[in-house]
The first five atom37 places (N, CA, C, CB, O) and aatype in JSON, in Angstrom:
{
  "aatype": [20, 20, 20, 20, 20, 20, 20, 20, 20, 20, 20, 20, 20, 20, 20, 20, 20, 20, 20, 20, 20, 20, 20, 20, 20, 20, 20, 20, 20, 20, 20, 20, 20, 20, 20, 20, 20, 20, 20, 20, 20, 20, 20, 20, 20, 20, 20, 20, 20, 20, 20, 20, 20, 20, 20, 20, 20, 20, 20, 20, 20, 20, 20, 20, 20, 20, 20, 20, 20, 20, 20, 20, 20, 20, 20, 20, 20, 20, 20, 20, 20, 20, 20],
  "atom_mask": [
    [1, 1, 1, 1, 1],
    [1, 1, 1, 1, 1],
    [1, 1, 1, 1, 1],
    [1, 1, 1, 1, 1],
    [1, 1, 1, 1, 1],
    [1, 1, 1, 1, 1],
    [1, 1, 1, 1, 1],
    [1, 1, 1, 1, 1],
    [1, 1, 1, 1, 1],
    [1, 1, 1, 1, 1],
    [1, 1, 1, 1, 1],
    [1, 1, 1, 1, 1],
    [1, 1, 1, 1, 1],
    [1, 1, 1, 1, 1],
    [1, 1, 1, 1, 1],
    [1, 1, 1, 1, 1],
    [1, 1, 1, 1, 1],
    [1, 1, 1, 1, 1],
    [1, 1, 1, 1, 1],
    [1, 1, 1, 1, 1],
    [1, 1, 1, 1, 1],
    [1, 1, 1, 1, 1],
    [1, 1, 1, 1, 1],
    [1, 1, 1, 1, 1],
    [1, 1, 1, 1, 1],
    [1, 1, 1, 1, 1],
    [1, 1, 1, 1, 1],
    [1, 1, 1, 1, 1],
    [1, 1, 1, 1, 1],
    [1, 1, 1, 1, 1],
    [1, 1, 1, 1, 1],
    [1, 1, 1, 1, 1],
    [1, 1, 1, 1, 1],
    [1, 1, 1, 1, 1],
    [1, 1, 1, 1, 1],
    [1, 1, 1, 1, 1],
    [1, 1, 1, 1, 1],
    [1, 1, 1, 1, 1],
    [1, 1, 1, 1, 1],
    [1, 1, 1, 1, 1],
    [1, 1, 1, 1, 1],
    [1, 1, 1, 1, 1],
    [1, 1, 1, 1, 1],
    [1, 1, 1, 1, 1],
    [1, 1, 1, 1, 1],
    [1, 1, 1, 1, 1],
    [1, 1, 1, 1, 1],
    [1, 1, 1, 1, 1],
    [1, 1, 1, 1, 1],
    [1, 1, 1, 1, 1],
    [1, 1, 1, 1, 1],
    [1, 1, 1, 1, 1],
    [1, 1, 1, 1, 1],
    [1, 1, 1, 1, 1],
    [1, 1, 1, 1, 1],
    [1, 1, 1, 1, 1],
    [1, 1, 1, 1, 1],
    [1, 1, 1, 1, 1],
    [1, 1, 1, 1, 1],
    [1, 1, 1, 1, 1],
    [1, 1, 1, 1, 1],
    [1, 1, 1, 1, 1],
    [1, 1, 1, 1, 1],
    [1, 1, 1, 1, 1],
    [1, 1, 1, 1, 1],
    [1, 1, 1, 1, 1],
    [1, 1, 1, 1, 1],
    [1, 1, 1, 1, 1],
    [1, 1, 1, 1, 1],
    [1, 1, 1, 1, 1],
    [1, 1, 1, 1, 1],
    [1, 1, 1, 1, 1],
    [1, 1, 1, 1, 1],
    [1, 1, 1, 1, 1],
    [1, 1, 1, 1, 1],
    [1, 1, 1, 1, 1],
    [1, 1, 1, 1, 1],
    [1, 1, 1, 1, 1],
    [1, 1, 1, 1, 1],
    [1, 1, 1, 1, 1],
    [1, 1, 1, 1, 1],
    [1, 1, 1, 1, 1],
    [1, 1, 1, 1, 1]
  ],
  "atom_positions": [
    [[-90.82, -172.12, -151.77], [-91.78, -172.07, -152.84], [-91.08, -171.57, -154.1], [-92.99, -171.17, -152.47], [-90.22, -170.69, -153.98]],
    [[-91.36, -172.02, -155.17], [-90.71, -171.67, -156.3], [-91.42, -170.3, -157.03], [-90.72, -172.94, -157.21], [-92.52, -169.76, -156.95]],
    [[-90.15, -170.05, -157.79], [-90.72, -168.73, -158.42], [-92.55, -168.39, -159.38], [-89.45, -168.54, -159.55], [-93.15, -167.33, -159.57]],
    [[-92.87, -169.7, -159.73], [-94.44, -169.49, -160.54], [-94.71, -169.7, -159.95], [-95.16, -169.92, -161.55], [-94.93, -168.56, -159.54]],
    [[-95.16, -170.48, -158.94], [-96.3, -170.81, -157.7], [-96.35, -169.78, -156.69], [-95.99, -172.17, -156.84], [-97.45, -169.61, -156.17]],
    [[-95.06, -168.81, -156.18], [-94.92, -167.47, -155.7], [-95.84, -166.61, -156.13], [-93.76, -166.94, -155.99], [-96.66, -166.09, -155.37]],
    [[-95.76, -166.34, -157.71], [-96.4, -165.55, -158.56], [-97.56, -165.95, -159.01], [-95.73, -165.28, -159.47], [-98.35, -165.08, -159.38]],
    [[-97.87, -167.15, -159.08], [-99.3, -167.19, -159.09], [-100.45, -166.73, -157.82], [-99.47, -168.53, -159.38], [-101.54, -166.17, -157.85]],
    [[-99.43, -167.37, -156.51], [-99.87, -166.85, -155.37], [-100.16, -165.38, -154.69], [-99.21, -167.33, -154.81], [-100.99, -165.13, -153.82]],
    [[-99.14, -164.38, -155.39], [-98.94, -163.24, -155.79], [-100.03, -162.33, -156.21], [-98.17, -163.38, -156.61], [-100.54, -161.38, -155.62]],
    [[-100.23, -162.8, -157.26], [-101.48, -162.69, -158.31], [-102.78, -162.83, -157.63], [-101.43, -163.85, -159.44], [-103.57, -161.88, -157.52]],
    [[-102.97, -163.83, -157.26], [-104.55, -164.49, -157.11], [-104.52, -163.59, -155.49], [-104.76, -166.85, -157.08], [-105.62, -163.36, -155.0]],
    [[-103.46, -163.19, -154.85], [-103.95, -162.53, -153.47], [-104.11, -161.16, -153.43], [-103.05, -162.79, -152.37], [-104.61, -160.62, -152.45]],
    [[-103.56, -160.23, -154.87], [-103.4, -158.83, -155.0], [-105.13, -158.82, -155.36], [-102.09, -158.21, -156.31], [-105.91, -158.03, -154.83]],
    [[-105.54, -159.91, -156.4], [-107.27, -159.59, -156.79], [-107.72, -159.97, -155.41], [-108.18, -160.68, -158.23], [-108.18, -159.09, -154.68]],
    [[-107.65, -160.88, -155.1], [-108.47, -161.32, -153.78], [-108.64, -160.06, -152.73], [-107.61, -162.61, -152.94], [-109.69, -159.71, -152.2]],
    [[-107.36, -159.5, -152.57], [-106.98, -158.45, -151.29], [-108.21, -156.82, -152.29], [-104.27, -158.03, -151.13], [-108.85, -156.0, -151.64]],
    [[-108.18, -156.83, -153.25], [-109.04, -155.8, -154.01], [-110.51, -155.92, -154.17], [-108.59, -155.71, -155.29], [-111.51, -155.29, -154.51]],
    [[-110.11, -157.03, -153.75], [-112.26, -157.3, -153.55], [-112.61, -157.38, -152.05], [-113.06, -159.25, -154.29], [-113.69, -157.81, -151.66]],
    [[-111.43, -156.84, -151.07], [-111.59, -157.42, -149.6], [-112.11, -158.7, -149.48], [-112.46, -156.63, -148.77], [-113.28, -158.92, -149.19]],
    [[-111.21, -159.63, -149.71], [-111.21, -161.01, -149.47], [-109.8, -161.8, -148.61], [-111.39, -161.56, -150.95], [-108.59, -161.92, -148.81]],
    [[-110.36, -162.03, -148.02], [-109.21, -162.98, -147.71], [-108.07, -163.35, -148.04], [-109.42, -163.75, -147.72], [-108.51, -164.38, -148.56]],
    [[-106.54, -163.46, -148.28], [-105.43, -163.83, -149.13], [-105.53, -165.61, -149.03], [-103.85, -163.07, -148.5], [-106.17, -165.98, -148.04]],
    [[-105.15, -166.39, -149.63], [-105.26, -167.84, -149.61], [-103.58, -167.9, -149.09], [-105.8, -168.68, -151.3], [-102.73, -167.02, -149.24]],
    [[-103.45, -169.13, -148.49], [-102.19, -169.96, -148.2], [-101.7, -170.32, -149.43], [-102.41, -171.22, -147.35], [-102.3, -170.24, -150.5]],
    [[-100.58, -170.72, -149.24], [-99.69, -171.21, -150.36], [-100.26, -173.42, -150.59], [-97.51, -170.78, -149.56], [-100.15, -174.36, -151.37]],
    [[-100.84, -173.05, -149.23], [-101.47, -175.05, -149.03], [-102.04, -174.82, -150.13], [-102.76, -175.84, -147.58], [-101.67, -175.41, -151.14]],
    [[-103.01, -173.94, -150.14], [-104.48, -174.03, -150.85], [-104.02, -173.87, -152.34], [-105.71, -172.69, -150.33], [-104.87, -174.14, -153.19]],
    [[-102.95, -173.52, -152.73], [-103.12, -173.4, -154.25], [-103.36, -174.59, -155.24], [-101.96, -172.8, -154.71], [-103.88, -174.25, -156.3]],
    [[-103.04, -176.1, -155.08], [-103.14, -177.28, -155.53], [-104.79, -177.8, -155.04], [-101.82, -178.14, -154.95], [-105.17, -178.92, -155.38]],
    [[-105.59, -176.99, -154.31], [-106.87, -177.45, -154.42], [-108.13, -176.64, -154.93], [-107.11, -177.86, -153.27], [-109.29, -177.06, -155.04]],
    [[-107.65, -175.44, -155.21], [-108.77, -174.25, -155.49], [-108.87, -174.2, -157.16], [-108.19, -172.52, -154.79], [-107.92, -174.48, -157.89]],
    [[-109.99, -173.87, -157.56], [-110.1, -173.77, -158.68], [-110.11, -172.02, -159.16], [-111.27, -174.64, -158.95], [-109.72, -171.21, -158.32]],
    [[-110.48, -171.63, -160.24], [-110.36, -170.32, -160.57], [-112.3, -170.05, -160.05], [-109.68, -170.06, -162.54], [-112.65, -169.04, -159.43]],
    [[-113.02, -170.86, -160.36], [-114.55, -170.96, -159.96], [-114.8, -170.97, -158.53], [-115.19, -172.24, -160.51], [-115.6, -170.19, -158.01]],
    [[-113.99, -172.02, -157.75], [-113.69, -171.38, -156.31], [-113.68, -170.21, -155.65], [-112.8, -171.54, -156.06], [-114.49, -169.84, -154.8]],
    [[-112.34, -169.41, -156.24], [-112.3, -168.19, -156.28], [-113.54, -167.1, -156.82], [-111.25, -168.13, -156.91], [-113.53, -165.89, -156.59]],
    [[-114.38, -167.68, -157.42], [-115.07, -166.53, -157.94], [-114.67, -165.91, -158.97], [-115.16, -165.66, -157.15], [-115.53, -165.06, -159.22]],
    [[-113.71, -165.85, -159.85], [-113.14, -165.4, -160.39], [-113.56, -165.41, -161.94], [-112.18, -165.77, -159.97], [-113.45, -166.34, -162.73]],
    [[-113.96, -164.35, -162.11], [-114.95, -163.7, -163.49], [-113.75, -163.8, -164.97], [-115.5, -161.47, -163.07], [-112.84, -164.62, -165.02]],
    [[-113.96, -163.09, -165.7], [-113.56, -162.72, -167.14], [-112.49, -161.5, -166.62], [-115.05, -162.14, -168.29], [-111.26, -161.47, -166.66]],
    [[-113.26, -160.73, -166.23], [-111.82, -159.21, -166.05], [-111.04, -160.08, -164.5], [-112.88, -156.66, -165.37], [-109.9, -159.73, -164.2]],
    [[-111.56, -160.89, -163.86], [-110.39, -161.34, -162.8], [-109.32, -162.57, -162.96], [-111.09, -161.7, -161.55], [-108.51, -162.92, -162.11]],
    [[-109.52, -163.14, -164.24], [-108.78, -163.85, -165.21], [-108.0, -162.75, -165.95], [-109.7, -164.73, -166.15], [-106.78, -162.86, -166.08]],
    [[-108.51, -161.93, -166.34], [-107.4, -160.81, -167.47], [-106.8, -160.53, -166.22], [-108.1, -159.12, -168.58], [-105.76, -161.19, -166.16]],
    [[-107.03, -159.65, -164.85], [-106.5, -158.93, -164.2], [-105.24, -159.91, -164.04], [-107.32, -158.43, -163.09], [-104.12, -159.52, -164.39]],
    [[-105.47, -161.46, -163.41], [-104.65, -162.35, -163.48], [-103.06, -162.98, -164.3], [-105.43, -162.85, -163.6], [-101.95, -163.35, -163.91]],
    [[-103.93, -162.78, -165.89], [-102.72, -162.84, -166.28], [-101.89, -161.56, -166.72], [-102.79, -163.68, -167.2], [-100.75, -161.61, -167.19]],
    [[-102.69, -160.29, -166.49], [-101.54, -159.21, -166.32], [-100.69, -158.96, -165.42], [-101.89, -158.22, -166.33], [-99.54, -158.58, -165.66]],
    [[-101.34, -159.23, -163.89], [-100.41, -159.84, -162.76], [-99.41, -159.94, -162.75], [-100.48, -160.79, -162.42], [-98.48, -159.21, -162.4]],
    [[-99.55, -161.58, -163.45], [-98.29, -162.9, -163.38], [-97.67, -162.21, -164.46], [-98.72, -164.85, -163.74], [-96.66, -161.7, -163.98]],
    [[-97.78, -161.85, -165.99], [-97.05, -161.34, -166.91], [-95.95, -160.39, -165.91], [-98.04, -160.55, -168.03], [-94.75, -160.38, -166.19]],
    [[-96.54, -159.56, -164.65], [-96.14, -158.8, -164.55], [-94.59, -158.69, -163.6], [-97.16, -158.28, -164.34], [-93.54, -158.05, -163.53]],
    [[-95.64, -160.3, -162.69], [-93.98, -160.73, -161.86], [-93.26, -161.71, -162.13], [-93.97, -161.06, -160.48], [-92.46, -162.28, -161.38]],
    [[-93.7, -162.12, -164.08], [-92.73, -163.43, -164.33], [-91.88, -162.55, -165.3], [-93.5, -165.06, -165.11], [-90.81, -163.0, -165.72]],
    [[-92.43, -160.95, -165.77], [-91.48, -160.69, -166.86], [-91.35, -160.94, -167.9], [-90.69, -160.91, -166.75], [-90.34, -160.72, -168.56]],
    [[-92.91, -161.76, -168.48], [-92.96, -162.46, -169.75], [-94.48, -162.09, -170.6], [-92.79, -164.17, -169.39], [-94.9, -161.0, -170.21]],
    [[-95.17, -162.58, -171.39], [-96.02, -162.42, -172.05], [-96.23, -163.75, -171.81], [-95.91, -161.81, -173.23], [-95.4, -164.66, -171.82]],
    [[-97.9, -163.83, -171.48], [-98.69, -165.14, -171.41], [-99.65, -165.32, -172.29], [-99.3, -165.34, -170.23], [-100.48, -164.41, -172.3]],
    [[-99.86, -166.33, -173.16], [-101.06, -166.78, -174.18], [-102.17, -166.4, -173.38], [-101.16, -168.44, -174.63], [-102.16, -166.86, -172.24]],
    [[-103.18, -165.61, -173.72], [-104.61, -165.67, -173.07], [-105.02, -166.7, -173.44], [-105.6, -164.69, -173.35], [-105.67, -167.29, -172.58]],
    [[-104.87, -167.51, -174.93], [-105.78, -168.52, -175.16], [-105.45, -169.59, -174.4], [-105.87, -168.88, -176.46], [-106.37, -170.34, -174.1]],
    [[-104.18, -169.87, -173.96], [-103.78, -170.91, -173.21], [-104.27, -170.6, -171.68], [-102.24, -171.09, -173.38], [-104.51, -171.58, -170.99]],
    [[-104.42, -169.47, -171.19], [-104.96, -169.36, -169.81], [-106.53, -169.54, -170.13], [-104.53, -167.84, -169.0], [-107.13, -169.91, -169.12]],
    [[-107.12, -169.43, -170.93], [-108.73, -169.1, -170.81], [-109.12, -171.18, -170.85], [-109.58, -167.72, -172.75], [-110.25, -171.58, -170.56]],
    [[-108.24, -171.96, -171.17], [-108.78, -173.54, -170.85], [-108.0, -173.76, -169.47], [-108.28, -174.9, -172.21], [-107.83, -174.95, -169.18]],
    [[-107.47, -172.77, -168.54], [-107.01, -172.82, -167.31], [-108.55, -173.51, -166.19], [-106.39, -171.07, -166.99], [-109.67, -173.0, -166.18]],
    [[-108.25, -174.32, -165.65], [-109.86, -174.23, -164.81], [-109.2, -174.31, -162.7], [-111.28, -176.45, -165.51], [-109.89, -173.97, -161.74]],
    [[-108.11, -174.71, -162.67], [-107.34, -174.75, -161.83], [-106.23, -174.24, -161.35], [-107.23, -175.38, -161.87], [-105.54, -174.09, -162.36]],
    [[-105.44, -173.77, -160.19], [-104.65, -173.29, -160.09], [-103.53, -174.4, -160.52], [-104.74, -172.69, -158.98], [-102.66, -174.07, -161.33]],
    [[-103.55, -175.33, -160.14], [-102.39, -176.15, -160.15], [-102.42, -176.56, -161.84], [-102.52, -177.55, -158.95], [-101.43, -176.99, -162.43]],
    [[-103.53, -176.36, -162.38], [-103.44, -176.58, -164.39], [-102.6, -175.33, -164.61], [-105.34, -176.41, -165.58], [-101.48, -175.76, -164.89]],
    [[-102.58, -173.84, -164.63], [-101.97, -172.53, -164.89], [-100.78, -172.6, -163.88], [-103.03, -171.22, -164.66], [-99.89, -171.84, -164.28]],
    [[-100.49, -173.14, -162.91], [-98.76, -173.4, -162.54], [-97.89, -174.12, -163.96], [-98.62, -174.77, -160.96], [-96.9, -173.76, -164.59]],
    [[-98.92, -175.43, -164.08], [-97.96, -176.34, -164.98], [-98.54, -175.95, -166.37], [-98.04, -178.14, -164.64], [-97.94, -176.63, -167.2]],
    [[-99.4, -175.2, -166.92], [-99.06, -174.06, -168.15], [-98.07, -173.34, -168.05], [-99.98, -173.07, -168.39], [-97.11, -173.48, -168.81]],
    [[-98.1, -172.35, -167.02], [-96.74, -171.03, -166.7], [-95.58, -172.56, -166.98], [-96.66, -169.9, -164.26], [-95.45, -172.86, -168.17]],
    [[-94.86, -173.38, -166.02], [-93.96, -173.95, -166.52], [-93.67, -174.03, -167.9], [-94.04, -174.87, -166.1], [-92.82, -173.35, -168.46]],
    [[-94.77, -175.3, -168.72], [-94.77, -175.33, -169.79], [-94.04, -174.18, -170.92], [-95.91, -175.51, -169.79], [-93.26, -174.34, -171.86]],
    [[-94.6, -173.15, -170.42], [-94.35, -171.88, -171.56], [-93.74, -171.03, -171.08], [-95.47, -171.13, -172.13], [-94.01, -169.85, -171.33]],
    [[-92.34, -171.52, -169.93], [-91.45, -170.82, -169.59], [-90.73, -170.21, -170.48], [-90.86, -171.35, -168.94], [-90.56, -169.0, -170.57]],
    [[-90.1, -171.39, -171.43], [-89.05, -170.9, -172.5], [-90.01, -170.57, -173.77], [-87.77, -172.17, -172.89], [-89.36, -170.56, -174.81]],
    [[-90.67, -170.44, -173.86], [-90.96, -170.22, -175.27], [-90.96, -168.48, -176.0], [-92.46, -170.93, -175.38], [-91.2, -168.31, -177.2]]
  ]
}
């Protein structure tokens, strides 16, 4: 598994594991949505403080907040690797 899909996976299982939920597979990340998840306003922020936190970078909120999928915010994180 590559390093953003690690860390997204990372991410979405540290909130999940804090709400006593279940951790997801690495299958499931190309079919779940962030609405799937349940996943509110502070579990989107919690999110991209997360990933900021295990990519080492600063992430656009505005670019995560038109996120609606996991597999759309993998190929954002790519996108705005180098920038």
């Amino acid at each position: 598994m590559k390093r953003i899909e690690q860390a997204v996976l990372s991410a979405v299982n540290l909130i999940r594991l804090r709400r006593r939920q279940i951790p997801i597979e690495a299958g499931d990340l190309c079919s779940l949505t962030l609405d799937d998840l349940d996943f509110d306003s502070m579990d989107r922020l919690d999110l991209v403080m997360a990933l900021e936190d295990y990519l080492d970078r600063l992430i656009s909120g505005a670019g995560v907040a038109k996120v609606r999928t996991l597999t759309d915010l993998i190929q954002f994180l790519k996108r705005t690797e180098h920038e």
